[in-house]
N, C-alpha and C positions, 0 to 999 in steps of 0.2 A: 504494500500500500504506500501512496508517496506522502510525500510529508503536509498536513494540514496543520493551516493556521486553527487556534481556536473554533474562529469562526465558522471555518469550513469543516473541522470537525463536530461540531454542532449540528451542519446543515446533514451532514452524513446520515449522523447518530437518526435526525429528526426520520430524515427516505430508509431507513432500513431498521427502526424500532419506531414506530411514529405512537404505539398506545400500549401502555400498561395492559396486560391479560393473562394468558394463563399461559403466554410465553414468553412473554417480555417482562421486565422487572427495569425500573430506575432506582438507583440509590447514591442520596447524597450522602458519603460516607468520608469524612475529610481523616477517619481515624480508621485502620483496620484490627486495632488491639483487643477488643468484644464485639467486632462486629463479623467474625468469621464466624466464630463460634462461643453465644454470651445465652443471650437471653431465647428463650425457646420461644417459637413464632416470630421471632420477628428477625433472628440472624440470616446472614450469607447460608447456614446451611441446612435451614426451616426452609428458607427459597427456596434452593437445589431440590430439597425434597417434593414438595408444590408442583414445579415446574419439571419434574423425573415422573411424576405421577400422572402426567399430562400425557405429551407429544415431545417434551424436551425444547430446547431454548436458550433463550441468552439473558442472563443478569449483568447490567448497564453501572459500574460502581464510579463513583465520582462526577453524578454528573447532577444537576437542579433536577427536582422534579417537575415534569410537566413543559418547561422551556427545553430541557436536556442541554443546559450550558453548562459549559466543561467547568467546574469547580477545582478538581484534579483531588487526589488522596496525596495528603500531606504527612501522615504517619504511616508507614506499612510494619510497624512494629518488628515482626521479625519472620513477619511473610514475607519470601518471594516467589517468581514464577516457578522455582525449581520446587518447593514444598511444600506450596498451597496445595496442589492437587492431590499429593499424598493425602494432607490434613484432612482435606474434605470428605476425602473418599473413604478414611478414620471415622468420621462422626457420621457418616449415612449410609448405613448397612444396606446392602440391595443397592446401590448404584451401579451401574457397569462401570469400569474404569476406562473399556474404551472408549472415547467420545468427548469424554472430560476434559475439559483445556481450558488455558487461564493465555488468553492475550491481553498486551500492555498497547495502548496506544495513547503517543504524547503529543499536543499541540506543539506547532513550530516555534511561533511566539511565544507564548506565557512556561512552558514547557509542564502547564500541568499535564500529570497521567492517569488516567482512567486505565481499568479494569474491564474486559468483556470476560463474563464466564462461561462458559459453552457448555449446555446439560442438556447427556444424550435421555432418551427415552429411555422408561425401567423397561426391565426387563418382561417377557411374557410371564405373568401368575404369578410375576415378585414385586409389591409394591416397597418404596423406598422410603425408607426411616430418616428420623432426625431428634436426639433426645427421645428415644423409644416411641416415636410416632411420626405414623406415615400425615403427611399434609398436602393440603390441595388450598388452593384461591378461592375465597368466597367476597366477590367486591375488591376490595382496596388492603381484608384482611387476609389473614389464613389464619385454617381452622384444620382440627384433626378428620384426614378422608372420611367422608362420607359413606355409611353404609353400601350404596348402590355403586358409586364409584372403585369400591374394593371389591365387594360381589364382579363387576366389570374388568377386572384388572384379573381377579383370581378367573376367569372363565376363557380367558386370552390361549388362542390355539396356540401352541409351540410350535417354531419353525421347523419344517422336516418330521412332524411326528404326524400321524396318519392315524385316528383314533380304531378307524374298521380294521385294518392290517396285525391290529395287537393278537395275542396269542388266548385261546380259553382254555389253559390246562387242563378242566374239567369234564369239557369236550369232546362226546364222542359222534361217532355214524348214527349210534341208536337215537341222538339227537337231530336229526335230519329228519324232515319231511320225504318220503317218498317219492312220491309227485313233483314236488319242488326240484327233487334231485336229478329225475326223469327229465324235465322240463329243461332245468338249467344244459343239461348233457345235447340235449338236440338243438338247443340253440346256440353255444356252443361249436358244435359240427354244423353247423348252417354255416355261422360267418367263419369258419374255417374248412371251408371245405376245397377253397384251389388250392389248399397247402398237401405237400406229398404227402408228409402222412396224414392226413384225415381219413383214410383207412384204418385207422391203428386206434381212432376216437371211440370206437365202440365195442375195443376189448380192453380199456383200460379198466380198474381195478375203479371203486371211487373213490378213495382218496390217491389215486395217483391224475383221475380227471381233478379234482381238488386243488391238486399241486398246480398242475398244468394251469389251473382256471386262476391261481394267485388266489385260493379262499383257504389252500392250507399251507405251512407252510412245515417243509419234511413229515407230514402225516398229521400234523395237530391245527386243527381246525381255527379259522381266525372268528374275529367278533361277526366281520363282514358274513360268512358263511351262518351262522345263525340267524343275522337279520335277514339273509333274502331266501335260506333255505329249511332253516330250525322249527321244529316244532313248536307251536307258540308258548305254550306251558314251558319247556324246556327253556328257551331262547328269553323269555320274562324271569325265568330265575336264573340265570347264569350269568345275563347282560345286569344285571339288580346291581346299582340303583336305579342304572341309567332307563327312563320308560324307553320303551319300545312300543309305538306305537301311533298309527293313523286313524284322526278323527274324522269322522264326515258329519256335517251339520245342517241342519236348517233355523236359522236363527229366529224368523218370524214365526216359527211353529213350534217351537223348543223341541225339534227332534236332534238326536244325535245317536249314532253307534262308533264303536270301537273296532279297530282293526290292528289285529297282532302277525308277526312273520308268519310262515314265507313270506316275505314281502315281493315275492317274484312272484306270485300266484296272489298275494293280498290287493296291490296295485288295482288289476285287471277288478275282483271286486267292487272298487270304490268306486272305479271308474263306472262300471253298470249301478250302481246307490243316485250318480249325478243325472239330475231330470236333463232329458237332451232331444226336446221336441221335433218335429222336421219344422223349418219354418218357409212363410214363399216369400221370395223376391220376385221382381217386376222389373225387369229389366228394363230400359228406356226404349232400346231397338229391338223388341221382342215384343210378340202379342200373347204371349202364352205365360204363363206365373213358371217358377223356376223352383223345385221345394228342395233343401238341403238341411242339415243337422245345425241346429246353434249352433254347438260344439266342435271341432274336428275330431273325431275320437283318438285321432293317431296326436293331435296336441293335447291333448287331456294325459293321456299315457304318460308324453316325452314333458310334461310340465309334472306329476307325479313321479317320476324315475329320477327329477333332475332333484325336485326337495330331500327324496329319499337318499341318493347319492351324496347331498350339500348338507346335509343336515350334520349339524354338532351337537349327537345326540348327549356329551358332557354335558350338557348346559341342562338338561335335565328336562329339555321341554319334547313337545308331539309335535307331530305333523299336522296341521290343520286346514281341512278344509270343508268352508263355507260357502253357501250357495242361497241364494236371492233371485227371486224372478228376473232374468235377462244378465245377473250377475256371478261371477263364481270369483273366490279368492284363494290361493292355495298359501300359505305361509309356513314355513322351517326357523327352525335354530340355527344360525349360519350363516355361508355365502349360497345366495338364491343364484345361479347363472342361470 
């Protein structure tokens, strides 16, 4: 960065931190000796924690509030950039250390220097401490995380971890649906069938089609394998706590039923439960009415397969779907693609 007068560093400060929130921070700190770590709430690393518990961000030290004029830190007590991060990362358990950084940027003129502090985002399902509590922004103060907010933090998918892939030690064949299993094998050899061996699909063993299908892994059955092929009873106590389970609803009638795995055979179900009238169209350049299904059945399917697939059944919730004259809603736990 080249060298700013004051002034210009001010103008900076204002185009690249312009408002206090829950990522930005100003602080007129002319002293750093309790202001790293003093008073709970209200120090450098009550911030950190706040602003970790967030999206991560940048704490602004030595500068006016609200103006953002350079003031500069006139005591750095016996911080420097080589020890503050260590410090920090001391007093806020759950921080990641990479990300962390302390830049020094000094006006030309006046030669005061400010502090930017860079705080990366916590980590997934670990929220970040400070004086034995994690903190978040509320206005102008902070206050200790919020129930919902730590519920939101702790339900955080981990990068690389695949919740259906895991393993069900307890898990056998005798837990399989029949049908489902049948089912899954010929569909399977459908979309494999230009492959050379797809002759070979229909003397495999079934846990060696298992293997092949990616639902076992060397013979032990995954979570995936009981949601789209387990017996329901089965597959509801072995997946416990997580529910396992698709609703269909009608809200202006108060009806609803429950739908348990195979979810490869359960799908096709809900989908015949959805009212799916023929309706007519009129076409403009037509004399004859046109009748077709509301519905596309084959999007009904591929919007149910895709919740089933997306869903983060962790998070402890159902599959939902509601239906309203001329309206349907399908909604998951998750990423909906």
């Amino acid at each position: 960065m080249r060298d700013m007068t004051s002034a210009e560093l001010q103008a900076w400060l204002q185009a690249n931190f312009p408002k206090e929130n829950e990522r930005h921070e100003w602080k007129e700190w002319r002293s750093l000796k309790s202001n790293i770590s003093g008073r709970k709430g209200e120090d450098l690393v009550s911030y950190v924690s706040a602003i970790a518990n967030m999206d991560g961000g940048c704490i602004v030290i030595g500068v006016q509030d609200k103006t953002l004029a350079v003031t500069g830190i006139s005591d750095f007590a016996d911080y420097t950039l080589e020890n503050v991060v260590h410090r920090i990362l001391g007093k806020t358990p759950g921080l990641p250390s990479t990300g962390l950084t302390v830049e020094a940027l000094v006006a030309s003129d006046t030669r005061a220097t400010i502090w930017l502090v860079h705080v990366p985002k916590h980590t997934a399902r670990l929220p970040v401490q400070a004086h034995d509590k994690a903190w978040q922004r509320d206005g102008d103060n902070l206050v200790e995380l919020r129930p919902e907010r730590r519920e939101a933090i702790l339900r955080e998918p981990l990068v690389g971890e695949d919740w259906s892939a895991g393993i069900v030690p307890l898990a056998s064949l005798d837990d399989l649906d029949e049908e489902a299993l049948k089912r899954a094998r010929e569909q399977y050899a459908a979309k494999h069938q230009r492959e050379k061996w797809a002759s070979e699909i229909a003397h495999w063993t079934p846990l060696q089609f298992l293997d092949k299908a990616r639902l076992a892994q060397h013979g032990k059955l995954t979570r995936a394998a009981l949601l789209l092929l387990g017996k329901a009873e089965r597959a509801i106590a072995l997946l416990s706590p997580n529910p396992v389970e698709i609703t269909w609803k009608l809200p202006d009638e108060r009806v609803a039923e429950h739908f348990h795995p195979p979810f490869l055979l359960a799908t096709t179900k809900v989908a015949e439960r959805i009212r799916n009238p023929n309706i007519k169209l009129f076409p403009s350049n037509e004399l004859l009415a046109v009748e077709m299904p509301r519905y596309d059945p084959k999007l009904l399917l591929e919007a149910l397969h895709n919740a089933v697939a997306h869903q983060d059944f962790e998070q402890a919730g159902r599959i939902v779907v509601e239906e309203w004259v001329g309206r349907l809603r399908i909604t998951n736990r998750g990423g909906f693609y």
